[in-house]
N, CA, C and O atoms as a printed pandas DataFrame, in Angstrom:
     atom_number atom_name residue_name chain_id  residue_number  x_coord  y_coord  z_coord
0              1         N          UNK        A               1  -29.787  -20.690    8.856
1              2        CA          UNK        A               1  -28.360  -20.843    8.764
2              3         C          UNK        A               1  -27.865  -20.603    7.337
3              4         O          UNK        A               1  -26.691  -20.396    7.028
4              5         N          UNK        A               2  -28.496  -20.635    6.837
5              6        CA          UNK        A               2  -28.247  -20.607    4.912
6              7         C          UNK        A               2  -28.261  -19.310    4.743
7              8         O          UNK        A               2  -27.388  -18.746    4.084
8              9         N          UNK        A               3  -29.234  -18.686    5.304
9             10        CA          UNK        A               3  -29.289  -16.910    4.812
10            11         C          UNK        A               3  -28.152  -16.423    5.202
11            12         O          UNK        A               3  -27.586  -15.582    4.504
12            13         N          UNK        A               4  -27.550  -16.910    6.519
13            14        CA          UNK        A               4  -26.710  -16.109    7.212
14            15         C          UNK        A               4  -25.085  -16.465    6.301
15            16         O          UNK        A               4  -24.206  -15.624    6.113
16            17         N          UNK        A               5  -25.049  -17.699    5.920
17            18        CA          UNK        A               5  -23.772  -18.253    5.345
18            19         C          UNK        A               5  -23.767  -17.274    3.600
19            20         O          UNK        A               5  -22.741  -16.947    3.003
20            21         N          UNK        A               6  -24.852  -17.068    3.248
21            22        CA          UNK        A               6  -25.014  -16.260    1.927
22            23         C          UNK        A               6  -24.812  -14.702    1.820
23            24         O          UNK        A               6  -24.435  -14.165    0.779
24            25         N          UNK        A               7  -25.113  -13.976    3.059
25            26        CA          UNK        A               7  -24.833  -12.703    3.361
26            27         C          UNK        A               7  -23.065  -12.745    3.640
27            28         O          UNK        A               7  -22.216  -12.293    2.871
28            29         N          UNK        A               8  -22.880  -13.261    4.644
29            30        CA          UNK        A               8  -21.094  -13.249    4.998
30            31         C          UNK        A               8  -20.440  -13.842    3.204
31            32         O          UNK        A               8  -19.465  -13.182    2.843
32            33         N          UNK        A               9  -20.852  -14.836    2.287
33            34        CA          UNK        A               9  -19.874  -15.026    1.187
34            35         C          UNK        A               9  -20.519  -13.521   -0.123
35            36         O          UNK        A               9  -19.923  -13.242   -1.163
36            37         N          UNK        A              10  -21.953  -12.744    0.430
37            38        CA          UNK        A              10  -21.684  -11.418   -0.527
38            39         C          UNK        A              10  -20.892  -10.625    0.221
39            40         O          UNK        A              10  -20.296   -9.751   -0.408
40            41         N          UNK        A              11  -20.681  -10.690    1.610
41            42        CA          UNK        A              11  -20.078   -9.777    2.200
42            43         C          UNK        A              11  -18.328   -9.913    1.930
43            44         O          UNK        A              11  -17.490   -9.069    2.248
44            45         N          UNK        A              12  -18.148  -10.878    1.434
45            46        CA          UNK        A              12  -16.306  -11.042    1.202
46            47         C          UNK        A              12  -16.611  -10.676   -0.027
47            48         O          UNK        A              12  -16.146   -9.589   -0.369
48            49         N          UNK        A              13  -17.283  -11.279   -0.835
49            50        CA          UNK        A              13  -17.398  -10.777   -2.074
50            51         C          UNK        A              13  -16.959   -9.539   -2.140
51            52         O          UNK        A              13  -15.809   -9.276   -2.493
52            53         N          UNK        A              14  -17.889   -8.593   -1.785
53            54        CA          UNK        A              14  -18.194   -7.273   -1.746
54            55         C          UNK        A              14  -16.740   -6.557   -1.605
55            56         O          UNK        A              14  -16.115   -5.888   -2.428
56            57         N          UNK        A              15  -16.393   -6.970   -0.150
57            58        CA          UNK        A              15  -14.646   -7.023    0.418
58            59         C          UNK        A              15  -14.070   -7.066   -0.968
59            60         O          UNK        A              15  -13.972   -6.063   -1.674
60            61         N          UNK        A              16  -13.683   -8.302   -1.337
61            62        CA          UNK        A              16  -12.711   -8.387   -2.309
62            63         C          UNK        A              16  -12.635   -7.426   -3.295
63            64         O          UNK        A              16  -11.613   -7.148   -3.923
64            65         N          UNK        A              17  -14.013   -6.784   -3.465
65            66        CA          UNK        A              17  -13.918   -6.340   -4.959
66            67         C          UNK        A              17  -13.542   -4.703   -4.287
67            68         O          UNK        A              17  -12.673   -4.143   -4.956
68            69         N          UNK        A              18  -13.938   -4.069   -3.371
69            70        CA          UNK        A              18  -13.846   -2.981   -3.177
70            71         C          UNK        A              18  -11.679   -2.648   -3.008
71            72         O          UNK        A              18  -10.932   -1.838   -3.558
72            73         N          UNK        A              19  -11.462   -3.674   -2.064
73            74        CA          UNK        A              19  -10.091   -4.344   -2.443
74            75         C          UNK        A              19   -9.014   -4.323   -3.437
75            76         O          UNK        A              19   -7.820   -4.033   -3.351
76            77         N          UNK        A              20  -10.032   -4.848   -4.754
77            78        CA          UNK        A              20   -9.291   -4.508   -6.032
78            79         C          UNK        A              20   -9.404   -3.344   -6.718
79            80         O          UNK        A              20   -8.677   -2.946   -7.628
80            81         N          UNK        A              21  -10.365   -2.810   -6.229
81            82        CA          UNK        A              21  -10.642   -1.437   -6.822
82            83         C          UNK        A              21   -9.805   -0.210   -6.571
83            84         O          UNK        A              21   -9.517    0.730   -7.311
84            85         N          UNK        A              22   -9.428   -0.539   -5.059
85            86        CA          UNK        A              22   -8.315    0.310   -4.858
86            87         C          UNK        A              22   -7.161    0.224   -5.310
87            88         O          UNK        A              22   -6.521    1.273   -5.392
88            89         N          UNK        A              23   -6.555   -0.998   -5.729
89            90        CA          UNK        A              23   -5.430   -1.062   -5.838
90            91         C          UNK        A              23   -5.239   -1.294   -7.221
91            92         O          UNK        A              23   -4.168   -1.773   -7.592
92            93         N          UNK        A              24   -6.257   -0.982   -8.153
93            94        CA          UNK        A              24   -6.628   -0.740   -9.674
94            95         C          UNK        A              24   -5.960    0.840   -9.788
95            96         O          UNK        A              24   -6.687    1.730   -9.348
96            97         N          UNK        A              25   -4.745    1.214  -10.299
97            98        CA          UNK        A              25   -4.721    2.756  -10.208
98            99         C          UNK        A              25   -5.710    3.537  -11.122
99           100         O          UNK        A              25   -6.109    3.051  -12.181
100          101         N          UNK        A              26   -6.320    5.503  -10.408
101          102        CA          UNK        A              26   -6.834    5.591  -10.995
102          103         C          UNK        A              26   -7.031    5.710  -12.153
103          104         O          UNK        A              26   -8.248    5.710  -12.337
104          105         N          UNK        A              27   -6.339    5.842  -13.315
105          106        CA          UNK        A              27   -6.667    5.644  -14.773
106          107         C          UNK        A              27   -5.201    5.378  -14.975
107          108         O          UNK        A              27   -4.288    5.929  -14.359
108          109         N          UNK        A              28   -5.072    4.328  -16.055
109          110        CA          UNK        A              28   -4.104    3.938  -16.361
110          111         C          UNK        A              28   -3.335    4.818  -17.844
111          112         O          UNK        A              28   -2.340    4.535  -18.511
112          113         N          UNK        A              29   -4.010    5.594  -17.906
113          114        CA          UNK        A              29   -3.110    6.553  -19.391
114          115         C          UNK        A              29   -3.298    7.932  -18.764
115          116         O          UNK        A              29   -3.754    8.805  -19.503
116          117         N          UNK        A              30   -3.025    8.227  -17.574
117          118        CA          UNK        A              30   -3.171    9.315  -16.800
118          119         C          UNK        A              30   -1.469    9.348  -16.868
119          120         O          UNK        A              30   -0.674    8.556  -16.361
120          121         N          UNK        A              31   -1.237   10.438  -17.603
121          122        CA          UNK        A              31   -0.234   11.092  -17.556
122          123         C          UNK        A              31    0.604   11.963  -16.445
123          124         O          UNK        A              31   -0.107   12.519  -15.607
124          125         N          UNK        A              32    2.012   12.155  -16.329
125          126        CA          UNK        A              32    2.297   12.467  -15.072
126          127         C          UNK        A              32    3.332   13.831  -15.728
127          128         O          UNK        A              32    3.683   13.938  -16.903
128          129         N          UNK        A              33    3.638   14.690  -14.700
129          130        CA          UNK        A              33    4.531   15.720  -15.145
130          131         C          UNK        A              33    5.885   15.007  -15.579
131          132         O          UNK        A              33    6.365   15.286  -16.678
132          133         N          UNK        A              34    6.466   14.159  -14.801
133          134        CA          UNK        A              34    7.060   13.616  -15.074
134          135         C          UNK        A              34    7.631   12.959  -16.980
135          136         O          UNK        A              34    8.539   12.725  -17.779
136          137         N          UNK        A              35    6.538   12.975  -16.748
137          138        CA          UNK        A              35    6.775   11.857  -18.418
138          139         C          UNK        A              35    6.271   12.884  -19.462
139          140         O          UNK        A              35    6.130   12.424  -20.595
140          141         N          UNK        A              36    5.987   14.138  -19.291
141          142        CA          UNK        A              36    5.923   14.997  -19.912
142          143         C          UNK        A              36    6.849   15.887  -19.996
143          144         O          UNK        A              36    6.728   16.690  -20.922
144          145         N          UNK        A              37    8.062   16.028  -19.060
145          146        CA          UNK        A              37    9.334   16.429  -19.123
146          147         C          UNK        A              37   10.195   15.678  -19.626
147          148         O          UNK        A              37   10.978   16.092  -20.481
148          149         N          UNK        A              38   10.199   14.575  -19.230
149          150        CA          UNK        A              38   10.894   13.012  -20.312
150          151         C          UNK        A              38   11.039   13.353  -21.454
151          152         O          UNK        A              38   12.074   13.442  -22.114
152          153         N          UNK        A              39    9.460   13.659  -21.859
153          154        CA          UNK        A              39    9.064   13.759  -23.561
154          155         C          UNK        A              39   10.192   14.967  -24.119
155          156         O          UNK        A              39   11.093   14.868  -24.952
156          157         N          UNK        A              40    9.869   15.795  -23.534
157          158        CA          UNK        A              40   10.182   17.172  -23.582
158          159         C          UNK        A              40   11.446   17.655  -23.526
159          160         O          UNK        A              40   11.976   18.420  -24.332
160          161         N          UNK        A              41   11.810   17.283  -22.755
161          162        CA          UNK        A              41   13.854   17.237  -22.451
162          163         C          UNK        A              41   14.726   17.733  -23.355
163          164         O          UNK        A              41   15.405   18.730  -23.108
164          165         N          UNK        A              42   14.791   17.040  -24.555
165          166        CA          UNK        A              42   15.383   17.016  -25.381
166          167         C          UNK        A              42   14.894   18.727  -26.320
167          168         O          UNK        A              42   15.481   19.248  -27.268
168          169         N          UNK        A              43   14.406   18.915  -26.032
169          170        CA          UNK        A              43   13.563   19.939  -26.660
170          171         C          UNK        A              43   13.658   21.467  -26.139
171          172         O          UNK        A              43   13.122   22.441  -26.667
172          173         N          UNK        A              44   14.516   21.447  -24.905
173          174        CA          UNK        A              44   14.540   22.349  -24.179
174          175         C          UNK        A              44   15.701   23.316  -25.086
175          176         O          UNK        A              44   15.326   24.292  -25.736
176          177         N          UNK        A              45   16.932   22.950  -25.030
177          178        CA          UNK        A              45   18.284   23.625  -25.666
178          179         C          UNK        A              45   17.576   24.370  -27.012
179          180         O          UNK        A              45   17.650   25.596  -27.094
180          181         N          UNK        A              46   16.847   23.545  -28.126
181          182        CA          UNK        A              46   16.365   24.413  -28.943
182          183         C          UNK        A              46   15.298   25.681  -29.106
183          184         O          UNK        A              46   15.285   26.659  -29.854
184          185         N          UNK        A              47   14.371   25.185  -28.007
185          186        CA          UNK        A              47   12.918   26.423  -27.690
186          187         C          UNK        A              47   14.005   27.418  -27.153
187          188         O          UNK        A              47   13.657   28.588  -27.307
188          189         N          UNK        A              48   15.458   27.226  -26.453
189          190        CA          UNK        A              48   15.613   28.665  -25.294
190          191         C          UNK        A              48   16.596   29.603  -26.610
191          192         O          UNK        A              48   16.680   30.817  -26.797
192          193         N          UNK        A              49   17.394   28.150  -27.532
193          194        CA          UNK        A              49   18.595   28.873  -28.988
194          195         C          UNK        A              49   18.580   28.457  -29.513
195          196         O          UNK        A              49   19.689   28.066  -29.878
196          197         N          UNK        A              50   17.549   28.025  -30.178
197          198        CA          UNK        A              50   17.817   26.929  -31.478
198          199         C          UNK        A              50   17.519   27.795  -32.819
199          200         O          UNK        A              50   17.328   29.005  -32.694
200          201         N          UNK        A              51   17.472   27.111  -34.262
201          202        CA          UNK        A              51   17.180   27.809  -34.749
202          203         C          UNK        A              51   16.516   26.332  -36.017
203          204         O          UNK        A              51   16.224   25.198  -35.636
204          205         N          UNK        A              52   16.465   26.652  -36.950
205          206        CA          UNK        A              52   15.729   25.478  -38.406
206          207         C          UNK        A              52   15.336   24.826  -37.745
207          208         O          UNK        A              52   15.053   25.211  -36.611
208          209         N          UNK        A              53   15.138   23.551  -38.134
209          210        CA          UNK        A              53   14.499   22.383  -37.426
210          211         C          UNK        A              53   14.751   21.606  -35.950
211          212         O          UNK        A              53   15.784   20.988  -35.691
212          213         N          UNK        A              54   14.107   21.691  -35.434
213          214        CA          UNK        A              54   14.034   20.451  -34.372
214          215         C          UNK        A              54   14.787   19.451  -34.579
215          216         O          UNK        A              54   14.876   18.736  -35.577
216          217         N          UNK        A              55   15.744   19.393  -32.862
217          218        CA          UNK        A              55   16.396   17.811  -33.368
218          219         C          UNK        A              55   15.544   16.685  -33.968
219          220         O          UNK        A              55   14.422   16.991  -34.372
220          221         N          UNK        A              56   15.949   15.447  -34.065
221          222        CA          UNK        A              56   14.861   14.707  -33.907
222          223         C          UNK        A              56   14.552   13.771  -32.907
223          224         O          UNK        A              56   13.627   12.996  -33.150
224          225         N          UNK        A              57   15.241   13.666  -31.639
225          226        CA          UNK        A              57   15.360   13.510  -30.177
226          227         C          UNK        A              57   14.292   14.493  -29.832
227          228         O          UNK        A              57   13.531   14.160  -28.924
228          229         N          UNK        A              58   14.145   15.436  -30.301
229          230        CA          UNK        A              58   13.065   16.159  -29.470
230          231         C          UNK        A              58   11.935   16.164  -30.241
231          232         O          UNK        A              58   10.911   16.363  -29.587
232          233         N          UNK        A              59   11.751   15.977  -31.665
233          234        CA          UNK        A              59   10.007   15.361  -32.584
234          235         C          UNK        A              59    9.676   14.500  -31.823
235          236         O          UNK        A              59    8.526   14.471  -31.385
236          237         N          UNK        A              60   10.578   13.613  -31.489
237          238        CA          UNK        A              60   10.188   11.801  -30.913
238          239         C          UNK        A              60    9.350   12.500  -29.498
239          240         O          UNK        A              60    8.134   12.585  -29.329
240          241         N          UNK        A              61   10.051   12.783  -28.922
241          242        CA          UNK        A              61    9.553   13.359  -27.638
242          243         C          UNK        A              61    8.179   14.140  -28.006
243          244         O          UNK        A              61    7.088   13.729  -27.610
244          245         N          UNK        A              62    8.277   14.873  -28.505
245          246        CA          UNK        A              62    6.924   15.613  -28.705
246          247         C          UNK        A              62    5.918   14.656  -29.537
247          248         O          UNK        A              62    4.715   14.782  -29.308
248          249         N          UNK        A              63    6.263   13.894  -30.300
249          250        CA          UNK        A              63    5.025   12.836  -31.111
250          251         C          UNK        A              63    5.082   11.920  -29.802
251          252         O          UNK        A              63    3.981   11.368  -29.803
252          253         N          UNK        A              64    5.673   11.547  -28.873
253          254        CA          UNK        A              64    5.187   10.316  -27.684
254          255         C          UNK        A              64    4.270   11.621  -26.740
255          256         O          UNK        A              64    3.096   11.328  -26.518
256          257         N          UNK        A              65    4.652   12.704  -26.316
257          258        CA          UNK        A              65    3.162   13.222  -26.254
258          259         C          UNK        A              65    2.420   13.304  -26.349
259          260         O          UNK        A              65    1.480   12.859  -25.691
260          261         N          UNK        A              66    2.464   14.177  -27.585
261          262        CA          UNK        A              66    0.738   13.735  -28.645
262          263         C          UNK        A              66    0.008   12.946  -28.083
263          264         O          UNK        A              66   -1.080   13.055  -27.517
264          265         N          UNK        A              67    0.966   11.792  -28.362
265          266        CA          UNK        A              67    0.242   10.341  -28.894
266          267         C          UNK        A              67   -0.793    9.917  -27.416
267          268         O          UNK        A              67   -1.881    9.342  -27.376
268          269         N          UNK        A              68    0.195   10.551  -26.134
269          270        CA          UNK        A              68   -0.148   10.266  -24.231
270          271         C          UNK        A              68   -1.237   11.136  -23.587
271          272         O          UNK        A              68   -1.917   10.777  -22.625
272          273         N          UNK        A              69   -1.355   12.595  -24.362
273          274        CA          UNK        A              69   -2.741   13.237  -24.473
274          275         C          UNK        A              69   -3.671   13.141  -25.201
275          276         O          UNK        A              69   -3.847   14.004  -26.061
276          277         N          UNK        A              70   -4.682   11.883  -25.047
277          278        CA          UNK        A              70   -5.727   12.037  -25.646
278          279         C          UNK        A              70   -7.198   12.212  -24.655
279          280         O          UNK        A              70   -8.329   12.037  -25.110
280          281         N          UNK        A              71   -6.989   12.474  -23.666
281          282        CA          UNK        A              71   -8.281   12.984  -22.654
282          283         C          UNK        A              71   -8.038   14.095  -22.402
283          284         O          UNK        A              71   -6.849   14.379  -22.257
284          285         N          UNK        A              72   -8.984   15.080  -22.262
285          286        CA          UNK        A              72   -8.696   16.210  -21.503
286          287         C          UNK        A              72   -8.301   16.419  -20.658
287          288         O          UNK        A              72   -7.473   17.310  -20.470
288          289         N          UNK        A              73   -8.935   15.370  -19.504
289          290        CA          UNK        A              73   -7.429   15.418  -18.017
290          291         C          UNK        A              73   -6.003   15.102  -18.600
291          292         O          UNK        A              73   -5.173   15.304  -17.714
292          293         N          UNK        A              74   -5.546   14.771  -19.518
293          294        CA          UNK        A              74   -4.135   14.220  -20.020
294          295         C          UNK        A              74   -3.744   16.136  -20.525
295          296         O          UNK        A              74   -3.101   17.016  -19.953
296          297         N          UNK        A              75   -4.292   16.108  -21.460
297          298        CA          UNK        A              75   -4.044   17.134  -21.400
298          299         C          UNK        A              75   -3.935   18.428  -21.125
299          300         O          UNK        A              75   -3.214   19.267  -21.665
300          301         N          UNK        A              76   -4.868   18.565  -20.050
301          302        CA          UNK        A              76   -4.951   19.820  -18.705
302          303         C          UNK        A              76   -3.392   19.475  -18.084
303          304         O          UNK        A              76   -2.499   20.321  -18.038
304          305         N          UNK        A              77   -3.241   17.999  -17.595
305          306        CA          UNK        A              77   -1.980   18.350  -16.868
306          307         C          UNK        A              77   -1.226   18.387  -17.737
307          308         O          UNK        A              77   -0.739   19.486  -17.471
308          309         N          UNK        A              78   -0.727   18.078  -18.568
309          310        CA          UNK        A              78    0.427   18.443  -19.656
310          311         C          UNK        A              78    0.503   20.033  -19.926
311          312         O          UNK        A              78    1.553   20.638  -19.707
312          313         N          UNK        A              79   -0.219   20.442  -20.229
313          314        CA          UNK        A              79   -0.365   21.981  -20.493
314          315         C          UNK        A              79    0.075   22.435  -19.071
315          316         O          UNK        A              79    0.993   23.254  -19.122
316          317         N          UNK        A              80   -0.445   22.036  -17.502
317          318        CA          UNK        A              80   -0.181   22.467  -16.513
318          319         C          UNK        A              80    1.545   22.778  -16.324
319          320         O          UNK        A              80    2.083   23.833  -15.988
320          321         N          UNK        A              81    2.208   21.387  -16.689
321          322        CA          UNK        A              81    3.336   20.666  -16.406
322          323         C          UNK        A              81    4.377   21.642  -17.143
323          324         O          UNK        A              81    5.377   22.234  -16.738
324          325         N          UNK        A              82    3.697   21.563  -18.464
325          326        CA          UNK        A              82    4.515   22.448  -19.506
326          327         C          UNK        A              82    4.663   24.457  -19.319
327          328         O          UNK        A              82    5.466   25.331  -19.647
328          329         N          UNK        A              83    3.559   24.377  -18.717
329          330        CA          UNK        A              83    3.270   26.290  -18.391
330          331         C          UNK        A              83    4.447   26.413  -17.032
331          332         O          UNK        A              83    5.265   27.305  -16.808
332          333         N          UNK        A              84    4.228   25.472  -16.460
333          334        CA          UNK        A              84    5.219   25.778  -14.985
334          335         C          UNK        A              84    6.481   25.627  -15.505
335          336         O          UNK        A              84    7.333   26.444  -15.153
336          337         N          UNK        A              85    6.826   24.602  -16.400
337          338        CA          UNK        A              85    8.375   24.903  -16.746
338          339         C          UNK        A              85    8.469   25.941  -17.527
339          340         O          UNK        A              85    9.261   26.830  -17.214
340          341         N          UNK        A              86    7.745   26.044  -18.615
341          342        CA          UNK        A              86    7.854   27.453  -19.367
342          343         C          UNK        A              86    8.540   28.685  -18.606
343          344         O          UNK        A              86    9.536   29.395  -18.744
344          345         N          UNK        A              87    7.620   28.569  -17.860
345          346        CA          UNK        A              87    7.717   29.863  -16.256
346          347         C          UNK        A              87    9.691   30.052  -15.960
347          348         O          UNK        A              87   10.577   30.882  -15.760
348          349         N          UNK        A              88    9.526   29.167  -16.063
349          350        CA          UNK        A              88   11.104   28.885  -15.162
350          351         C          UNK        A              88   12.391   29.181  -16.281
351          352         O          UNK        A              88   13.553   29.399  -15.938
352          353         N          UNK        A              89   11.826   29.127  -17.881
353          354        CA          UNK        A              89   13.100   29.622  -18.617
354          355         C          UNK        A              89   12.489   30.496  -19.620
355          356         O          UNK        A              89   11.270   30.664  -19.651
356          357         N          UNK        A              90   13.412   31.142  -20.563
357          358        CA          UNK        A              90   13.103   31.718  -21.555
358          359         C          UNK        A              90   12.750   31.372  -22.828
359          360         O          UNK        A              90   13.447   31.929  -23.676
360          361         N          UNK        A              91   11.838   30.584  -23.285
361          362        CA          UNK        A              91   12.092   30.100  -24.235
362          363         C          UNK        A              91   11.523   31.074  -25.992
363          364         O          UNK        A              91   10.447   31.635  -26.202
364          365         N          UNK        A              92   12.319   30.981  -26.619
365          366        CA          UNK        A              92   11.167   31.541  -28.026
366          367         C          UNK        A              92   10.070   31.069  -28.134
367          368         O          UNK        A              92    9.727   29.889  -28.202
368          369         N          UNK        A              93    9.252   32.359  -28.159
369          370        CA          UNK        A              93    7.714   31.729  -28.630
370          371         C          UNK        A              93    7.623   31.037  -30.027
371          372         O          UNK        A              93    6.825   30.135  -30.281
372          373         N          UNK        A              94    8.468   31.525  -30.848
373          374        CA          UNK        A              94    8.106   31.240  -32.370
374          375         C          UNK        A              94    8.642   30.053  -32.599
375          376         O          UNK        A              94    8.004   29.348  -33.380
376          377         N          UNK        A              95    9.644   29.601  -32.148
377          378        CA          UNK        A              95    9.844   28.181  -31.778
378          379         C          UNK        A              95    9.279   27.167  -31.231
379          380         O          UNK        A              95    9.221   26.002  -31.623
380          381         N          UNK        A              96    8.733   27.808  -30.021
381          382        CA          UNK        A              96    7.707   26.418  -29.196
382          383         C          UNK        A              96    6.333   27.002  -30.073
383          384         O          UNK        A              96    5.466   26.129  -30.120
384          385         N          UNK        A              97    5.989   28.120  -30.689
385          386        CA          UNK        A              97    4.522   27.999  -31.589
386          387         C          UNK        A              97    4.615   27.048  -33.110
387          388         O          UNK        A              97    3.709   26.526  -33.760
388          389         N          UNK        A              98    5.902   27.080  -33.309
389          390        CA          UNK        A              98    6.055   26.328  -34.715
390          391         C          UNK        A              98    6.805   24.622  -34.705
391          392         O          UNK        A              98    7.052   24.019  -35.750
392          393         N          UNK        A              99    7.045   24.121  -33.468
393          394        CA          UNK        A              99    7.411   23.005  -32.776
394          395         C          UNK        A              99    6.607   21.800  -32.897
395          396         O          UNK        A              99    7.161   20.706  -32.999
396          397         N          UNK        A             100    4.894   21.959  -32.891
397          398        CA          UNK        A             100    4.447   20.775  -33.657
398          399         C          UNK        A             100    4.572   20.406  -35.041
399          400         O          UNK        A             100    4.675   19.288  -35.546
400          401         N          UNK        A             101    4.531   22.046  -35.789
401          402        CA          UNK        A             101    4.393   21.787  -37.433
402          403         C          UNK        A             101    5.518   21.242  -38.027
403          404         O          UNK        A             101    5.517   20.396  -38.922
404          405         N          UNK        A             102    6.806   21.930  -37.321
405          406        CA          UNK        A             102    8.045   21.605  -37.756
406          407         C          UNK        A             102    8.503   20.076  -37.474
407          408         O          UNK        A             102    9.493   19.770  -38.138
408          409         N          UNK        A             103    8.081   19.205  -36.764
409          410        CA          UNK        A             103    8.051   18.018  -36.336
410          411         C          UNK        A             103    6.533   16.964  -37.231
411          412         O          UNK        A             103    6.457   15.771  -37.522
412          413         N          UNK        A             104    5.684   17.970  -37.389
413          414        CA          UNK        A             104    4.840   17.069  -38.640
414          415         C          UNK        A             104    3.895   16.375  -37.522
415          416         O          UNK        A             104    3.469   15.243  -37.748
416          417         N          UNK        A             105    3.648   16.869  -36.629
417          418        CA          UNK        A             105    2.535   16.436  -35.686
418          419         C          UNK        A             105    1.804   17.472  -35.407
419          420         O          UNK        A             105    2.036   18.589  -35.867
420          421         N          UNK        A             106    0.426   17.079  -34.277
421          422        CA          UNK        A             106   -0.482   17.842  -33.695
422          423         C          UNK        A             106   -0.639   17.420  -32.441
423          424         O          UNK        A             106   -1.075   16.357  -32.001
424          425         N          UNK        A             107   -0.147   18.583  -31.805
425          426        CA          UNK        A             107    0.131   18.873  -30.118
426          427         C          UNK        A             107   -1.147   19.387  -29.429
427          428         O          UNK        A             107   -1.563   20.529  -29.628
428          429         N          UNK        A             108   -1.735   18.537  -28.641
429          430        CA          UNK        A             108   -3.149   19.261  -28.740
430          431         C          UNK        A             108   -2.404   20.418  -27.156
431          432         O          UNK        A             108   -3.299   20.616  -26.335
432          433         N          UNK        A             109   -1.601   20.806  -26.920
433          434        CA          UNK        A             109   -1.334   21.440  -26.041
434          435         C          UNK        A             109   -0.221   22.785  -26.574
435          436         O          UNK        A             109    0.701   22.790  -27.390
436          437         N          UNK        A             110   -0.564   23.415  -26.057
437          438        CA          UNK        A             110    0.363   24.576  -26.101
438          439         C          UNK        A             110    2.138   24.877  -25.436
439          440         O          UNK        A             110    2.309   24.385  -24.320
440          441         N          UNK        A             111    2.769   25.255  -25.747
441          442        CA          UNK        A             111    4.520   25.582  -25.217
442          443         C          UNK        A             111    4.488   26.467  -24.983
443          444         O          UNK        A             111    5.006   27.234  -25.795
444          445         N          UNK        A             112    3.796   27.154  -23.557
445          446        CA          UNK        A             112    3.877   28.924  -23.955
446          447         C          UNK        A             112    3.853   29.387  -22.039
447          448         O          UNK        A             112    2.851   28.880  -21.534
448          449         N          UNK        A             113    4.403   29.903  -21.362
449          450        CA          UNK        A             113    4.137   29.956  -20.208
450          451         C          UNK        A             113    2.802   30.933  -20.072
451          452         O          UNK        A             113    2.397   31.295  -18.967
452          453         N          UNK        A             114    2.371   31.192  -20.906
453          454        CA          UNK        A             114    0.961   32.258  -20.895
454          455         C          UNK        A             114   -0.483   31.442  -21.048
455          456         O          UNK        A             114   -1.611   31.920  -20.928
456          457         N          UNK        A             115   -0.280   30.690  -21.212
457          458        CA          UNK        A             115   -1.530   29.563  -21.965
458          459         C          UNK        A             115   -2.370   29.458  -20.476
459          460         O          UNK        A             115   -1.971   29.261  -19.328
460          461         N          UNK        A             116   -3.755   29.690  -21.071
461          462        CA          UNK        A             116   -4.921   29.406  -19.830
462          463         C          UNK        A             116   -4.746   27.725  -20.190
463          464         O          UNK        A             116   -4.563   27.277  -21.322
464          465         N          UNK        A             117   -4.828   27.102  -19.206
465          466        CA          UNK        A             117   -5.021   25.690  -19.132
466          467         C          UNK        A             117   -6.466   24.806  -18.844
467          468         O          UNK        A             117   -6.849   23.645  -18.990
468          469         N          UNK        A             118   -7.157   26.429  -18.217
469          470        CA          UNK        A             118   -8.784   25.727  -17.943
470          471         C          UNK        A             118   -9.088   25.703  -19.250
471          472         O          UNK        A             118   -9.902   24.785  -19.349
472          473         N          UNK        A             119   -8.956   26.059  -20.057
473          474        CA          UNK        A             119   -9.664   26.240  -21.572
474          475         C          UNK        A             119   -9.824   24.850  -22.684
475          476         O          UNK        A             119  -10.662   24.497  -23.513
476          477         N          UNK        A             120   -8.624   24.361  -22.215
477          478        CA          UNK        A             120   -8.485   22.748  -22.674
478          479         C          UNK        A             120   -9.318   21.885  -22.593
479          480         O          UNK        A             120   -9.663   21.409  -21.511
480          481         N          UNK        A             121   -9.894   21.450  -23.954
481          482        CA          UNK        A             121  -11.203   20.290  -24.184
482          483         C          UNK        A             121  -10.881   19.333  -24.661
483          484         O          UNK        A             121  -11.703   18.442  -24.876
């Protein structure tokens, strides 16, 4: 009777934990397209006509990037997120290529609708 009462309390055990595991999301600094357009927003009016510096509504945005890609899955989809909108407007290259420096950060991702995204380490 003891063996059997010790198997059923690993067996809830077991339950419970598989339980929490699911409902643990899968990584919690897993970045979303979403919040990479957030970032980004502000940033759009100048990459398509801007010209000198970056607002600074749109540095902020691009340094809370940065700061949200630091895995390579973070930043595969960011690069993903960012190539598909690229796609969709015109923006200057020499603007979105000079957009981290001019803001005084390092973007480990590219602004370019041409960018291979498998390449990202």
């Amino acid at each position: 009777m003891k063996y059997s009462s010790r198997v059923l309390v690993s067996a809830s055990t077991m339950a419970a934990l598989i339980i929490l595991i699911l409902l643990v999301p899968e990584s919690e600094g897993a970045i979303s397209c979403s919040d990479v357009i957030k970032d980004l927003r502000p940033c759009v009016n100048y990459l398509k006509s801007g010209s000198g510096n970056p607002p600074s509504a749109c540095c902020a945005g691009a340094s809370s990037l940065a700061s949200a890609t630091s895995t390579t899955a973070d930043k595969k989809t960011a690069c993903s997120c960012i190539k598909s909108a690229a796609q969709k407007m015109t923006i200057q290259t020499q603007l979105a290529q000079a957009l981290p420096g001019n803001c005084g950060i390092t973007l480990s991702v590219q602004i370019s609708p041409n960018v291979d995204c498998s390449k990202i380490s």
